[in-house]
C-alpha positions, 0 to 999 in steps of 0.5 A: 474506506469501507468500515464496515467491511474492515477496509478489505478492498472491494470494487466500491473501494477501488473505484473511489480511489481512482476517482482520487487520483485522477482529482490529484493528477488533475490539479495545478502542478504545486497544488498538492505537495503531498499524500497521506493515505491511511484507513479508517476503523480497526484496519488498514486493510486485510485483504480483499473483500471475500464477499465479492469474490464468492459472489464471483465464483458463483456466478462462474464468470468468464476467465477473462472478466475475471482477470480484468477486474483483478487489474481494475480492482487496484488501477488507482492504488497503482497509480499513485506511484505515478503522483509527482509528489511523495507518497506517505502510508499509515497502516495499522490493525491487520495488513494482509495481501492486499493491504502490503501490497497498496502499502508498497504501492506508496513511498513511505511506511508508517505502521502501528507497533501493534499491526501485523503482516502477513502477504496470506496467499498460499494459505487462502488459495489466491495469488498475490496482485497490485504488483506485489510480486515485484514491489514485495521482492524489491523490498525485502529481496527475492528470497525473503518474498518467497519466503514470505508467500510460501509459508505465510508467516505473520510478521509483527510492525517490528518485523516487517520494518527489519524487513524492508516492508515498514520505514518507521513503527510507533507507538498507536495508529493515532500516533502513525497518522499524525507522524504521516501527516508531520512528514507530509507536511515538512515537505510540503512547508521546505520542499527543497530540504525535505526533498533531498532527505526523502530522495536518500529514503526513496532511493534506498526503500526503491532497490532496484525499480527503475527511477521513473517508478519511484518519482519525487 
């Protein structure tokens, strides 16, 4: 988490994450049985840090650096889809580009009733990265997703979980947290019964990504 900066994703950030992963992926099988990531302070995520990519701009960085840190950036969000164990994500506050598009990198979606949404691209002049294309039209259809980028629409919790973006809304971030948290460690306490629960949920929530994308 980065407080300070409202969690708006920054190399720092990024780094941290995939030193995170890499500890998870390190661990004995049946160690970990579950993860719940969710941000401190007043946001999840809305968006990346503006900060460093001005500093970027002016410091006219070559093309090529400039796309490899736009891989880089979300290396270790992306590689939570490869953990062997389900994935669970509370959001709240603001969740722009990047902030759905590491949302949708997890299994699970739990969102503040008061968060909102909004993929923020066009608006901005970016493009959307961390696979967003594909894990945004996977949720929500391709016509939507297009919808989505192109005119920017704010989506309230209620709508996005409409949508597809969102699997459960409630009532506070408080209460988001800790409903993670219960489903993370349901499964981790009955793996069998929860398993088949969460493998209809993933199916469904999965659409048309390949089963080895979306593993149990």
């Amino acid at each position: 988490s980065d407080v300070d900066h409202f969690n708006t994703l920054s190399m720092e950030m990024a780094s941290d994450m995939l030193d995170a992963v890499r500890w998870l992926t390190s661990q004995p099988r049946g160690v970990v049985k579950a993860v719940v990531l969710q941000g401190a302070g007043d946001h999840f995520c809305p968006g990346g840090n503006y900060y460093q990519a001005l500093a970027a701009r002016l410091q006219r960085e070559p093309l090529g650096v400039s796309a490899r840190r736009s891989i880089d950036i979300f290396d270790g969000f992306c590689r939570l889809r490869t953990l062997p164990v389900p994935v669970m994500c509370a959001v709240h506050g603001t969740v722009i580009g990047a902030g759905i598009a590491i949302s949708l990198l997890t299994d699970y979606v739990i969102a503040d009733q008061s968060g909102t949404f909004q993929v923020g691209a066009a608006s901005r002049g970016t493009y959307p990265a961390g696979l967003l294309t594909r894990t945004l039209a996977d949720a929500v259809g391709e016509e939507l997703a297009q919808r989505l980028h192109d005119t920017d629409q704010t989506l309230t919790a209620g709508q996005a979980c409409s949508y597809g973006l969102v699997q459960t809304v409630c009532e506070s971030c408080e209460k988001a947290q800790t409903f993670a948290y219960a489903t993370a460690r349901r499964y981790a306490s009955s793996p069998n019964a929860a398993h088949q629960e969460l493998d209809v949920q993933l199916r469904s929530f999965s659409g048309k990504l390949p089963q080895s994308d979306r593993r149990v």
